[in-house]
Steps between C-alpha positions, in 0.01 A plus 500: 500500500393535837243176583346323708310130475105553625311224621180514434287165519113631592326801473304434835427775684587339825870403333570836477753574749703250351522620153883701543744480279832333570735731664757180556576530084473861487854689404594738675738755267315482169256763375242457280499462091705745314341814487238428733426847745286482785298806649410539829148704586489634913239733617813661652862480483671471734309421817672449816284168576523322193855396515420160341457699198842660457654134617308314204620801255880477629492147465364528144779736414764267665388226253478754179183610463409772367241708677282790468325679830183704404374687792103598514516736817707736704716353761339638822799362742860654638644131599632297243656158489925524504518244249289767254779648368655144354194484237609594149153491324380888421179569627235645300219734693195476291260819550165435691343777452472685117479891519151529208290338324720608210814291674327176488366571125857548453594159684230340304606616149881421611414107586285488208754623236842335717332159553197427239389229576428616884155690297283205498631400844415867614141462395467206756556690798211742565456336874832575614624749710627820316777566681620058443430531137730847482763354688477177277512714206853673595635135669403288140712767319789474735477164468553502142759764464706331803469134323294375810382140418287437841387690808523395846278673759495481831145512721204447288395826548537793292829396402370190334155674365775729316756205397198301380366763249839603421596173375196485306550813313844389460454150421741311735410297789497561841478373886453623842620372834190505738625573884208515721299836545429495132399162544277512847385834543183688431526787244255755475566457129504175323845348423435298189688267605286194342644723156817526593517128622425425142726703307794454665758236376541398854402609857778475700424541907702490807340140714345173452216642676417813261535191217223293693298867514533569132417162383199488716349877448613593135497322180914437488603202293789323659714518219520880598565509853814496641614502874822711522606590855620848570851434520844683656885497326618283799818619481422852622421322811768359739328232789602552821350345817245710750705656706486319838464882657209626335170624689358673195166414330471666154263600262555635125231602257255807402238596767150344399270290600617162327819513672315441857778705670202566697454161648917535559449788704200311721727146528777771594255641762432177637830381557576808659218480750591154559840659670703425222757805362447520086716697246316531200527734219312540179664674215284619221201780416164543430140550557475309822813658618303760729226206611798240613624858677216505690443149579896500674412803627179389669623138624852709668733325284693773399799381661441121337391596124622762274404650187822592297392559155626397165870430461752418216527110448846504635382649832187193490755230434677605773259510752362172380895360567457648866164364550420193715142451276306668216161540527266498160141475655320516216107520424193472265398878526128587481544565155650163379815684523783274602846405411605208326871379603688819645808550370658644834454087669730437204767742551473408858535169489798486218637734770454230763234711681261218681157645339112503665230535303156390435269305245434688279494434116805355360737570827487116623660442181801644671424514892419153558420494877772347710726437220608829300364733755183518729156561341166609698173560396434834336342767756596266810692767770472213730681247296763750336584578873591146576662469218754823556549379823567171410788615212639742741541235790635292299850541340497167363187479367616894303824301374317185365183711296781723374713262290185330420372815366791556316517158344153584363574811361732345342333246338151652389658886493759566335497761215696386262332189463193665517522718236612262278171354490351807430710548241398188333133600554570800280692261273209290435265856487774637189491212324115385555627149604205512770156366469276783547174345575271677723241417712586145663298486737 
């Protein structure tokens, strides 16, 4: 068996961000009790973004873990990560959307006569959304025909609204990792996720400061939440020093507002009209793609900033190898959107990419300022100016954050360790060796 000691002395709210498990006694190659089957619930699979995903599901599948994808939505993208094709687990595309009336009676009567004792749980859900329950419905009976024994979702969105009623109608457990826009921002529809918070074995989330959040805004006993960093198979990643010849600032990530490529393009601009000769390029797509357009287009720094698009993750890591800095300005958006500790500073840095970025969230967890990287305050053009100039002037100063940044990654990020405590925390959800009190606070 796969375990882990947890120390657990207080179930003060203000403790919270100290409440981990022990990675340090953690094993690395073991899965979980016999028979034990984990399934994983994504809104959709794959995404291009959410490479943390398919590196905690490799590293499962390295250690013998069984595993289960269930898919709730159409993939909507044409990049995919290279490492996709390494992942042995089938996926499973639930349907959204039923064709009648007479297809969900069908559903209905299916779940009622394949899993009996899901009737009574049924008759519990009249406030839930139709098209959750249906999925549920079809997810519960995979899960039993499959031998699944716990679901793992990721966001606590709709992928954890279906997980959650799924595992009821099945009766298994189940836990979600919380990231940070499910977390911070403000749905038009409620999220539930006081209920989910409760009927999950464990919340799992990505920083010490989402733990401080939780304990402070949602009922969460301690006992249940666990800090697990997004982590990275370290091996995939060779160090190697800045290159000395460099002149490139970088950027990687989708085009919206929390990523504050925005206030990139301004510090750019000011550097720029401070005489100075920039090279950056930004490599991703989205809605603010044609705004940032305009904004490079308007300050005349067309020969200074470019907008190249998405690329492979063979073509990012090596730009980020021929890059003097990478650049992750990210914000709180108007919406409470924000992100909560990129994963592209941690490729970077394992890369031995010197990283900028701001204070946002959990990201001074990792970019501690002067030490592991340089870290400004979110929405500051000024200060993210200085600071680019300061990394690119400085070869030295490049050098020193980058092994530091490695080191770090090392330390806190590494996947294998990583998802041996998540392992455990399904361990301890399979075989109900968890308090499960609620409301500690």
């Amino acid at each position: 068996m796969d375990t882990c000691n947890i120390t657990v002395d207080t179930i003060n709210t203000s403790d919270c961000h100290d409440l981990t498990l022990d990675t340090t006694q953690c094993t690395e190659g073991i899965p979980l009790s016999r028979g034990a089957k984990v399934g994983y619930v994504v809104k959709r699979y794959p995404r291009f973004s959410e490479t943390f995903i398919v590196n905690e599901i490799l590293a499962h599948e390295a250690a013998g873990l069984d595993i289960e994808i269930f898919a709730l939505r159409p993939v909507e993208e044409a990049y995919f990560q290279d490492m996709l094709g390494q992942v042995r687990a089938p996926v499973t595309r639930l349907a959204d959307k039923l064709r009648s009336a007479d297809s969900l009676w069908e559903l209905i009567v299916k779940t009622q006569r394949e899993l009996p004792s899901a009737w009574a749980t049924l008759a519990t859900l009249e406030n839930e959304d139709s098209r959750n329950v249906s999925q549920a419905m079809m997810l519960a009976m995979e899960c039993q025909d499959r031998g699944v024994t716990h679901l793992h979702a990721h966001f606590g969105t709709v992928s954890t609204s279906v997980a959650r009623l799924a595992a009821k109608l099945a009766g298994i457990t189940y836990s979600f990792t919380a990231h940070a826009k499910d977390i911070y921002y403000q749905y038009d529809v409620p999220q539930q996720l006081q209920s989910k918070i409760d009927d999950a074995s464990h919340v799992v989330t990505v920083s010490d400061y989402n733990v401080d959040f939780l304990c402070k805004r949602f009922r969460c006993h301690p006992r249940r939440i666990v800090r697990i960093y997004n982590g990275l198979d370290i091996a995939r990643f060779d160090y190697q020093d800045p290159d000395p010849q460099a002149t490139r600032v970088l950027a990687v990530g989708r085009l919206v507002e929390k990523k504050g490529f925005h206030i990139l393009v301004e510090a750019i601009r000011i550097l720029v009209n401070a005489g100075r000769q920039v090279n950056c390029e930004i490599l991703g797509t989205g809605e603010e793609m044609r705004n940032l357009q305009a904004q490079i287009d308007s300050g005349k720094l067309g020969d200074s900033v470019r907008l190249l698009g998405a690329r492979p993750q063979s073509e990012v890591f090596a730009a980020m190898r021929s890059s003097a800095v990478l650049a992750c300005p990210c914000i709180v958006g108007d919406d409470g959107n924000r992100d909560g500790l990129p994963t592209v500073l941690i490729e970077a840095m394992a890369l031995g990419v010197p990283c900028i970025s701001t204070d946002v969230t959990g990201i001074p967890e990792l970019i501690v300022n002067n030490e592991t990287g340089l870290c400004v305050p979110q929405g500051d053009a000024e200060a993210l100016a200085s600071a680019l100039a300061s990394m690119l002037d400085n070869k030295a100063l490049q050098r020193q954050l980058a092994r530091a940044g490695r080191r770090r990654v090392e330390k806190d990020f590494d996947q294998k360790k990583n998802s041996a405590v998540l392992r455990s925390v399904f361990d301890l959800a399979i075989n109900g060796q968890i308090t499960m009190e609620k409301g500690a606070a």
